[in-house]
Each structure stands twice: as structure tokens, then as C-alpha cells.
C-alpha positions as CSV (number, residue, x, y, z in Angstrom):
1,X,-0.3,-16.2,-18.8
2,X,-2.7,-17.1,-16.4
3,X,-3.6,-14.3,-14.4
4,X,-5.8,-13.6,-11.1
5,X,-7.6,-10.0,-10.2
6,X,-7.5,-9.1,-6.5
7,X,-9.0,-6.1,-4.6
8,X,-8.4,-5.2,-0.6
9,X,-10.3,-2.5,0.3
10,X,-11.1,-1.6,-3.7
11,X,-7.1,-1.7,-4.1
12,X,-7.2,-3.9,-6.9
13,X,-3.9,-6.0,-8.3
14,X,-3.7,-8.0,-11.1
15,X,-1.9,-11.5,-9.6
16,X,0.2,-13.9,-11.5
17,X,1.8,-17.1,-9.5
18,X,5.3,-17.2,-10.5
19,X,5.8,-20.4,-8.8
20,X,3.8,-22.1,-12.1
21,X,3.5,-19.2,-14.5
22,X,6.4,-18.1,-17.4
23,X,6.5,-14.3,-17.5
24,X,8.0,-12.5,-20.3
25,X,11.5,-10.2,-19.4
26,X,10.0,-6.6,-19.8
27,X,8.1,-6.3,-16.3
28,X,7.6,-3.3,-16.2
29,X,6.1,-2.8,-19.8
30,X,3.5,-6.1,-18.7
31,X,2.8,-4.3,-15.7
32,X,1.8,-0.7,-17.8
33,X,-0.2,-3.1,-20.4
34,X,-2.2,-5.2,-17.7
35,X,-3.0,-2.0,-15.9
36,X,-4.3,-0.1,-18.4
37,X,-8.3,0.6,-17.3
38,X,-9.4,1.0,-21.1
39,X,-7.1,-1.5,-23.0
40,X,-5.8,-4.0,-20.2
41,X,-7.3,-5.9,-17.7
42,X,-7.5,-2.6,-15.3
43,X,-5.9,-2.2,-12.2
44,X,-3.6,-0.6,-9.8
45,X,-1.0,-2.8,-10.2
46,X,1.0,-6.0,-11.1
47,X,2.2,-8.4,-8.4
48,X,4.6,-11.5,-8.9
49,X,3.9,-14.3,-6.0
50,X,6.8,-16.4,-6.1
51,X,9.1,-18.6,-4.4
52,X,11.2,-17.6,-1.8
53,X,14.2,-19.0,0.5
54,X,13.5,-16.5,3.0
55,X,9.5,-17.0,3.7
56,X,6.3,-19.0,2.5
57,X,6.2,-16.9,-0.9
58,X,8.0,-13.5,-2.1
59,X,5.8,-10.7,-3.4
60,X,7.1,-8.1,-6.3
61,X,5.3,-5.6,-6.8
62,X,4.7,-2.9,-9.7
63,X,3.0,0.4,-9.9
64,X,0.4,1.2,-13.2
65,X,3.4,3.1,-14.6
66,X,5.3,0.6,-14.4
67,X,7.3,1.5,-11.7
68,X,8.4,-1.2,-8.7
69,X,7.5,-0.6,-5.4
70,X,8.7,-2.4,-1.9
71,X,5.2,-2.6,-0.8
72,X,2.0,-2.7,-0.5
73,X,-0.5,-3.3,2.5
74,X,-3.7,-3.6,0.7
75,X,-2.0,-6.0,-1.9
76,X,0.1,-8.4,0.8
77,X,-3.1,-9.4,2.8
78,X,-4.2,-10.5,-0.8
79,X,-0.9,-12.4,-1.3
80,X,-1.6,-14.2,1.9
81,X,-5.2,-15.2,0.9
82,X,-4.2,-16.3,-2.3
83,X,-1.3,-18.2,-1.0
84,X,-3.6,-20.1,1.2
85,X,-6.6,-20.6,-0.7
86,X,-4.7,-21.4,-3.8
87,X,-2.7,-24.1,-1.8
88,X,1.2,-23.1,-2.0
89,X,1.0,-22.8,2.0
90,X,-2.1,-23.9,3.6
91,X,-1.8,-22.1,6.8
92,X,-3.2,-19.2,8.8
93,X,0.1,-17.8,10.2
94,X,2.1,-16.8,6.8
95,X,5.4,-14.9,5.8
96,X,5.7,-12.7,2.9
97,X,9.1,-11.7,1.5
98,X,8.7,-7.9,0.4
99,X,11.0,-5.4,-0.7
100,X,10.9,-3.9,2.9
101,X,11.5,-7.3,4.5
102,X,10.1,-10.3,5.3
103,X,6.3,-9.3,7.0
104,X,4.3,-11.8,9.3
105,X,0.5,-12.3,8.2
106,X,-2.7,-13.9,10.1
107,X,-5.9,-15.0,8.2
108,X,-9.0,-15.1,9.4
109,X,-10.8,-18.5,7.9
110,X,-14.0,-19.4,6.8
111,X,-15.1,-22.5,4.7
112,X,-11.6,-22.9,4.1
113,X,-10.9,-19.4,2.4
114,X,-9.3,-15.9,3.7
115,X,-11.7,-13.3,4.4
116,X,-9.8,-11.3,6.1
117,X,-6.0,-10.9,7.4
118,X,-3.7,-9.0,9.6
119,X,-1.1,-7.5,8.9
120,X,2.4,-7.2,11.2
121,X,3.6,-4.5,9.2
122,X,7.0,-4.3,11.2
123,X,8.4,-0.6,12.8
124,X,7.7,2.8,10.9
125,X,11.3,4.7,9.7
126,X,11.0,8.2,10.7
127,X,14.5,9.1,10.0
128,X,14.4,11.7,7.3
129,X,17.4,10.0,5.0
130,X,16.0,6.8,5.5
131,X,13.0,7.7,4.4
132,X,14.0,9.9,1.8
133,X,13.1,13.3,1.9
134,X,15.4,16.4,2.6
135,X,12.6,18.5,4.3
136,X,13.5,19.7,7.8
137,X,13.3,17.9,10.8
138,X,14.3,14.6,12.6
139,X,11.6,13.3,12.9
140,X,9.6,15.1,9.8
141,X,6.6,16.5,11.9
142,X,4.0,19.1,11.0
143,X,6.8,20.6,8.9
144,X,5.9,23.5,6.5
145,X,5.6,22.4,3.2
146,X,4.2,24.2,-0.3
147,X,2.8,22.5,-3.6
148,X,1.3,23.9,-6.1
149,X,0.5,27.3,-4.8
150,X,-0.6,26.1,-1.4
151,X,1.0,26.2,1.8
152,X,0.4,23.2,4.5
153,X,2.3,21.1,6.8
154,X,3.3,17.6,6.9
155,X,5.0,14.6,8.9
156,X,6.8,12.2,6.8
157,X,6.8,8.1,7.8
158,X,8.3,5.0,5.8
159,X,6.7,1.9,5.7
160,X,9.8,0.1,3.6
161,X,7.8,2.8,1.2
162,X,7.9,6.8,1.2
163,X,4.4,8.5,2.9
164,X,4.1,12.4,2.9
165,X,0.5,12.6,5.8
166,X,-1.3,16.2,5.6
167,X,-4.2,16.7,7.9
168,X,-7.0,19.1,6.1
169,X,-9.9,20.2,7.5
170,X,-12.4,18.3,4.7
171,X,-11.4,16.3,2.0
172,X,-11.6,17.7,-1.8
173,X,-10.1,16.8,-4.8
174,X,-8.5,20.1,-4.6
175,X,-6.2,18.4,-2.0
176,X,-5.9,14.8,-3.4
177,X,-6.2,15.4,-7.4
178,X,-4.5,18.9,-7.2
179,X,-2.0,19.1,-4.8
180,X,-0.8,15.3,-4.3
181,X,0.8,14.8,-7.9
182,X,2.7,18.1,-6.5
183,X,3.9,16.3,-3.6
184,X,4.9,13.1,-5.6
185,X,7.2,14.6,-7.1
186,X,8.6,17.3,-5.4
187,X,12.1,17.7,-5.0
188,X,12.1,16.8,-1.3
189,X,11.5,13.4,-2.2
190,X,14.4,12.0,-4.1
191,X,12.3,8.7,-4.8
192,X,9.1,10.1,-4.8
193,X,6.4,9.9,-2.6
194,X,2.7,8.7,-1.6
195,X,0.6,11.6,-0.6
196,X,-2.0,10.9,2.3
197,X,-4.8,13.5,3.0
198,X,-6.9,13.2,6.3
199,X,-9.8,14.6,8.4
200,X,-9.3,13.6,11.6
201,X,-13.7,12.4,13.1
202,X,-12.0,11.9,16.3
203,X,-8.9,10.6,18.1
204,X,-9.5,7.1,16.8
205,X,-11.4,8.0,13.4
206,X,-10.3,9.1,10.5
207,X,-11.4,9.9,7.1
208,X,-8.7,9.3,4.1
209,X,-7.7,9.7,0.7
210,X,-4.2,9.0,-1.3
211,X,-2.4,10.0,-4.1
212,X,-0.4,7.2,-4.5
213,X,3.5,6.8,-6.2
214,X,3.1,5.7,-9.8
215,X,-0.7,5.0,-9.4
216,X,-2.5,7.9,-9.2
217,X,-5.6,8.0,-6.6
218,X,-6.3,4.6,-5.3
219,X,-9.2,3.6,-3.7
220,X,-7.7,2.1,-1.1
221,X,-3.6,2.0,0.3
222,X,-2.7,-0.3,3.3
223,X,1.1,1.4,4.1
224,X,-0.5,5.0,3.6
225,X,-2.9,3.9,6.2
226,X,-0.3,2.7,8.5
227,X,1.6,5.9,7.7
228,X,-1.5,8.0,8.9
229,X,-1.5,5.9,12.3
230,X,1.7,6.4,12.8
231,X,2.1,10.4,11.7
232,X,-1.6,11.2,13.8
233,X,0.2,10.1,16.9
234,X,3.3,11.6,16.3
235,X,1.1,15.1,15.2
236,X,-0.8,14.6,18.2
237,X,-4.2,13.9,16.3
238,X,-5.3,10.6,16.9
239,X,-4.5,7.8,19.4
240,X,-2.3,4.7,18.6
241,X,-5.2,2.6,17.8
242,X,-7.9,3.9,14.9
243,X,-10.8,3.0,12.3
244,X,-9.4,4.5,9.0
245,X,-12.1,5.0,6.1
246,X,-10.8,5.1,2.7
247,X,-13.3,5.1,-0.5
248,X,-12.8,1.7,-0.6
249,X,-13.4,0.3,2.5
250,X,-12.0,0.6,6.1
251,X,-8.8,-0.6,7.7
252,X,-8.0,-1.0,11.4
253,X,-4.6,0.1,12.5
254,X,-2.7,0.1,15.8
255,X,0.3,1.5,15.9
256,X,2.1,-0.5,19.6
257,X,3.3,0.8,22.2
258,X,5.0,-2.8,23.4
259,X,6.9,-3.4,20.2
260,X,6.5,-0.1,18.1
261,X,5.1,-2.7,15.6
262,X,2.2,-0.9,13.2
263,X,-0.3,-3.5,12.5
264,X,-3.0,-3.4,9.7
265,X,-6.3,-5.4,9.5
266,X,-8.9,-5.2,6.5
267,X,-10.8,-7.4,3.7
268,X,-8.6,-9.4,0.9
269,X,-10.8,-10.3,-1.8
270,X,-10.7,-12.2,-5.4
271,X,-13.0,-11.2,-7.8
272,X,-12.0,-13.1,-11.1
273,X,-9.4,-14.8,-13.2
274,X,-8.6,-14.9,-17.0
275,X,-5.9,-16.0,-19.6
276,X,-3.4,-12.9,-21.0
277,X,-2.1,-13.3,-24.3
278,X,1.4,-12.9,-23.8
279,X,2.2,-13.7,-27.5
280,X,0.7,-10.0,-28.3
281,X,3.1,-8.7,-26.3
């Protein structure tokens, strides 16, 4: 199986074109076997880029453990790239089919390859069944929330994916590697959840890290950083439009006023691609 590694912001997917490619029936289990850091390729991920009757392409896309998600932010801008540098749409206006919907993409083009791309990444749900959780509030704003013996507040935003957004004073791993498995699995998120973690530099700065829903830290997470926009705002933190830094890299988000659209712009880059022995499987 032919196989292509991708990275946005050091969020790094391993990519397989299901338009040409034969995958084997247990997707999850190839998705926990290419992800594997020490005995697989190594990534955060697997994501299928296939056909679709709705858009130019359809993206699936599964966790390290195995688990599918309906999205990813970091991984959709490097859908669009390789859709268009790999010619199964040559343009710079694309549509994705994703598990939250069908998402409107724009490349920015140089010597005839994506560098970089934006991202319409449609309306944030704030409603608290929609989103799920069961914590208090309609919206979920700076509600009171403990994990592992620690008590902090939260607002809770969808982006066709759950988010739980805690503002801390300074980043630590106390915070990300400590408390955010907590959250992931806490009761009050029937599906689970991402876990953001933010110092605010100013109203349109911020500093980031995630704990991210069947991954683990990532270096990088496009719909967490979305979710921060969107939940700053909401907290009354930062302003609609802000420079995120994640280890990774940094994304630019505006969260619009006009069309209450969140929209996501950062790097989509492809670093190599290989053969996978499916027969070992």
C-alpha cells in the first residue's frame, strides 16, 4: 500500500489515496500499526482520501488508537494540498467531505504546489448535547470543572469534534500531560474529549498546547485551535481574530462576526512517501 506522510503545523498523518490504493477491512487495526512511533511508520494518525459524490475528495480519519474521528484541521489543509499537487483536483478553491460536513478550502500556490491553505471551518456548536458533554450550562462557559485533584474552569465548543478550552496562567505538563488524559475521559464527555490548555499573551495571542482524543499530545491541532478562538471570545479573553502558537507551528484564526464562520489558516506540508507491506498484516 502505497502510503504518503504529511505534517501541518508538526501534526503529522500518515496519507493513503483511496481513489488508487486497496486497503485491507480492519481500519482501525492499520491505523494502530502505521501509527506506531517505534514499530510503524509514526504518526498521529491515518487518513483515507477518497472519492466523494458530495465534494472534490472525502477524508476519513483515524486516531493512533485507532479510533475514528470527524475531523481534523491540521490534517484537511494537508488533504487539500495533496489533492492538488497530486492531481485528483487541480484547483485552488477545494471541498472536503468530512465527518462534520462538507468544508470549503483555499490554497495558497507556488511553483504549482500548496504551501499553505485556509480553512472555512463552518459555525462552532455550543449547545451542550450537541456537543456532548453534560457539564452545566447553555453555552458551557468558564464552568467549574475538577480532574485529577485539581479544580479549574472550562468552556466547551464543537468543531463537528468535542473541545474542552482551559485558560492557565503558564503552560506545564502538569496541565497538559497530567490533567488532560483526566478530561478525555471524564464522565462529562460521553464521547470523549480534546483537552486545550492556553495562556492568553494578549487579546489576539495566545500560547497553546492539547491533549488530543485517541492521540495523546500533538504537536499541533487545527479544530482545538478553532475551539480556542471561539471559547477566548466567548470567556472574554481574546478578540475574534488571533495568532495561536502551538509547539508545532502557528495558526491564524478568526472566528466572524458576518457569518459566525471560524476560519483557520497555517502550513500543509509533505515530507516523504514509502510502500507498507500490507501482506504482514
Amino acid at each position: 500500500m502505497r502510503f504518503t506522510k504529511m505534517q501541518g503545523a508538526g501534526n503529522d498523518y500518515i496519507y493513503v489515496n483511496a481513489f488508487e490504493e486497496t486497503l485491507p477491512d480492519d481500519l482501525p487495526e492499520l491505523a494502530r500499526r502505521v501509527s506506531d512511533r517505534h514499530f510503524g511508520i509514526g504518526a498521529d494518525g491515518l487518513i483515507l482520501i477518497g472519492p466523494s459524490e458530495a465534494a472534490d475528495a472525502r477524508m476519513r480519519m483515524f486516531n493512533a488508537d485507532g479510533s475514528e474521528s470527524e475531523m481534523c484541521g491540521n490534517g484537511i489543509r494537508c488533504v487539500a494540498k495533496y489533492v492538488h499537487d497530486h492531481g485528483i483536483a487541480r484547483k485552488t478553491r477545494l471541498t472536503i467531505e468530512t465527518g462534520a460536513g462538507v468544508l470549503t478550502l483555499d490554497l495558497e500556490v507556488a511553483d504549482g504546489r500548496a504551501e499553505r491553505v485556509r480553512v472555512d471551518m463552518g459555525e462552532p456548536i455550543l449547545e451542550a448535547t450537541r456537543i456532548p458533554t453534560t457539564l452545566a450550562g447553555d453555552p458551557v462557559v468558564n464552568v467549574p470543572m475538577t480532574a485529577a485533584d485539581r479544580a479549574f474552569r472550562v468552556t466547551c465548543v464543537s468543531m463537528g469534534n468535542p473541545h474542552c478550552v482551559t485558560f492557565v496562567k503558564q503552560l506545564s505538563d502538569e496541565w497538559v500531560l497530567g490533567v488532560g488524559p483526566k478530561v478525555e475521559t471524564d464522565p462529562h464527555f460521553p464521547n470523549r474529549v480534546n483537552a486545550e490548555f492556553v495562556e492568553v499573551l494578549s487579546p489576539t495571542e495566545i500560547r497553546m498546547r492539547v491533549w488530543e482524543r485517541g492521540s495523546g499530545e500533538t504537536l499541533a491541532c487545527g479544530t482545538g485551535a478553532c475551539a480556542v478562538c471561539v471559547a477566548g471570545v466567548l470567556a472574554g479573553r481574546t478578540e475574534r481574530t488571533i495568532l495561536a502558537h502551538l509547539p508545532g507551528g502557528d495558526l491564524e484564526l478568526t472566528w466572524s462576526e458576518t457569518d459566525n464562520h471560524v476560519f483557520m489558516t497555517g502550513p500543509a506540508v509533505e515530507v516523504f512517501s514509502g510502500d507498507w507491506p500490507l501482506e504482514t498484516d
